[in-house]
C-alpha positions in Angstrom: 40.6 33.0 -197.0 40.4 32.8 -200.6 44.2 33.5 -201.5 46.2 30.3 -201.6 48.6 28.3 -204.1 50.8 30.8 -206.1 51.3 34.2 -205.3 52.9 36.8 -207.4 54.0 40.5 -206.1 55.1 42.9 -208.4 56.7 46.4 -207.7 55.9 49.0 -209.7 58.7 51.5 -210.7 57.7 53.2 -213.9 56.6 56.1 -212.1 58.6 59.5 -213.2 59.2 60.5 -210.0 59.2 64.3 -210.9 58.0 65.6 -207.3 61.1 63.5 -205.6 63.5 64.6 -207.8 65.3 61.6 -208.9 64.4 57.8 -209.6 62.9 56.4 -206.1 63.3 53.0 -207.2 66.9 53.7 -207.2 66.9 55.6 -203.8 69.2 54.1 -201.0 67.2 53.7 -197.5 69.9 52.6 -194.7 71.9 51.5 -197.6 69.8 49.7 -199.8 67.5 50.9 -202.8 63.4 51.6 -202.4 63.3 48.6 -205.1 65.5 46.2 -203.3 64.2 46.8 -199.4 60.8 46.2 -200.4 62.3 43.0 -202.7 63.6 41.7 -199.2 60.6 42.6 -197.4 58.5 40.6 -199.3 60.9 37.4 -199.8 59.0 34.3 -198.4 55.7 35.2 -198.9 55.5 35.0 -202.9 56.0 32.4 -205.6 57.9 34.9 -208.0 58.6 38.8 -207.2 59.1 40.9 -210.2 59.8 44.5 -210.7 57.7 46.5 -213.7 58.4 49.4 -215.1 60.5 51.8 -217.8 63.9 50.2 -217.0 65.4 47.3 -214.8 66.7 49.0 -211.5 68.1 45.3 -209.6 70.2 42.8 -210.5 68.2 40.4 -207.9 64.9 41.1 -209.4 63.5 40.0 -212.8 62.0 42.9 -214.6 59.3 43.3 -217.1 59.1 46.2 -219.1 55.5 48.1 -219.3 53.6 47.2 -222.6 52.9 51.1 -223.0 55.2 54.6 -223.2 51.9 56.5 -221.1 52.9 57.4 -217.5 50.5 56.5 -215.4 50.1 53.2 -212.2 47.5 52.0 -214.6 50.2 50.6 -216.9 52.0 49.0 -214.6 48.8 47.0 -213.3 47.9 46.0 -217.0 51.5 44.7 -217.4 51.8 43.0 -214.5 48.4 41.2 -214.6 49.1 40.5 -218.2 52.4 39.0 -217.3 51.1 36.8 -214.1 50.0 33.3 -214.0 48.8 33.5 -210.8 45.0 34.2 -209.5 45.8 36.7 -207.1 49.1 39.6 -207.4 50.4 41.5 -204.9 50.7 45.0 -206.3 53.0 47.9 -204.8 54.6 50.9 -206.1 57.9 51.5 -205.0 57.5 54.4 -203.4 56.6 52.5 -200.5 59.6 51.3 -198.6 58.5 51.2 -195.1 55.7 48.1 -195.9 55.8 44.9 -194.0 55.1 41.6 -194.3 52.3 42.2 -191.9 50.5 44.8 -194.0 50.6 41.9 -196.2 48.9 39.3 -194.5 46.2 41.7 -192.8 45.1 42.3 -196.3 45.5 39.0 -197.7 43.2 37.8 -194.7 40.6 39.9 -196.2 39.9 37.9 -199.7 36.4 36.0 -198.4 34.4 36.0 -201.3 34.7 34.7 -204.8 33.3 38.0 -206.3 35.9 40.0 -204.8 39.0 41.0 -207.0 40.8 43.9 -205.3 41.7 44.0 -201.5 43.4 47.8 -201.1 44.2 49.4 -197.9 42.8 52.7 -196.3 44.6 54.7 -193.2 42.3 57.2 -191.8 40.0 57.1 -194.6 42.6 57.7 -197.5 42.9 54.7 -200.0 46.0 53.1 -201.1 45.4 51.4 -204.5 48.9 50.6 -205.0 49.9 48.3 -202.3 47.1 45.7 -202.6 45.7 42.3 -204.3 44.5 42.4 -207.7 42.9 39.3 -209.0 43.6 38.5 -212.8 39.8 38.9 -213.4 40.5 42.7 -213.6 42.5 42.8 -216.2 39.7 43.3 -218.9 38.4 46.2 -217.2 42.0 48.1 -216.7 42.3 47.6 -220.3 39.2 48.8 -220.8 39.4 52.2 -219.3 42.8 52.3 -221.1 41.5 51.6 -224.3 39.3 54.8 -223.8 42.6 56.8 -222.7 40.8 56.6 -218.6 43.9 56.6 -216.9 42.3 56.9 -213.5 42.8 54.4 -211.4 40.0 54.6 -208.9 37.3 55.3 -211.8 38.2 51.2 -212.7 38.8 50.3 -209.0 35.5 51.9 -207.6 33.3 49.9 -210.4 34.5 46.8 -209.2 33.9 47.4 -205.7 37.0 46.7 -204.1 37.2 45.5 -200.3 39.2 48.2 -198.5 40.7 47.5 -195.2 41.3 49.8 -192.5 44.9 49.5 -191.8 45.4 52.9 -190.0 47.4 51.1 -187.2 49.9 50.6 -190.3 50.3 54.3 -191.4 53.7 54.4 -191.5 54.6 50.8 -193.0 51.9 52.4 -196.1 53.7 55.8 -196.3 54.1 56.7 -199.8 57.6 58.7 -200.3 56.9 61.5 -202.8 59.9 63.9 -201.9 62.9 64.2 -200.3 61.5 66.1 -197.6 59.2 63.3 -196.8 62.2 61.0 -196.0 64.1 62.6 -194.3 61.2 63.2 -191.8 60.7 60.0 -191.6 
């Protein structure tokens, strides 16, 4: 395993959560925001958690505002990787509440080789490019694509060949809440 010393994760909440209908970050799930159960979910396992986005949503997590107005995950990556000091980040939109510290460490597990610089999850095939390790070593290309107003985020993570692992045991911690409809089914 490649992934030691300093970790930083970094939950991204600058999306504009039109399809949901209101902020998710600010969304209570058994009484506690999106933002603040996955905060408490990932306690222990990082050096520094931080939260990026448009606007600070928690008290208990320091926040760093994206470098750019543009909607879109990609600005979130740039900032965070701009912002860290550490090798590898944990990166994970907050639309994800249900994550555990398990999905974690099955990806962490994965980092084996130097060359590799994004570990994302897949569950049943699908990729999920926002709740994954980013080494800092990708920041040149994000900005890249962004320079060129790419905002895709697969176009940059499919030319650096990412390591995708198939964590379709862990659909449900990897669910992505985009409505209300969703949640309440789950």
């Amino acid at each position: 395993m490649l992934i030691e010393g300093q970790l930083n994760a970094y939950i991204l909440t600058g999306g504009s959560s039109r399809r949901f209908g209101s902020d998710k970050a600010a969304c209570m799930i058994n009484g506690t925001t999106f933002l603040d159960t996955i905060f408490n979910k990932l306690q222990g396992g990082f050096t520094h958690i931080y939260s990026v986005g448009k606007k600070p949503y928690s008290d208990k997590i320091e926040f760093i505002p994206d470098f750019s107005d543009y909607q879109a995950a990609m600005v979130g990556i740039i900032t965070a990787l701009r912002h860290t000091s550490s090798p590898w980040n944990y990166i994970i939109s907050v639309d994800t509440p249900y994550i555990t510290s398990d999905v974690v460490d099955a990806l962490q597990k994965e980092a084996v080789y130097i060359e590799d610089v994004i570990i994302i999850p897949s569950v049943n095939g699908k990729i999920f490019p926002l709740s994954g390790f980013y080494h800092q070593n990708s920041l040149n290309h994000f900005e890249k694509a962004f320079s060129v107003e790419n905002y895709t985020l697969m176009d940059v993570i499919s030319s650096l060949n990412p390591v995708i692992v198939d964590l379709s045991h862990y659909s449900l911690q990897l669910t992505n809440v985009n409505t209300q409809e969703q949640l309440n089914k789950i």
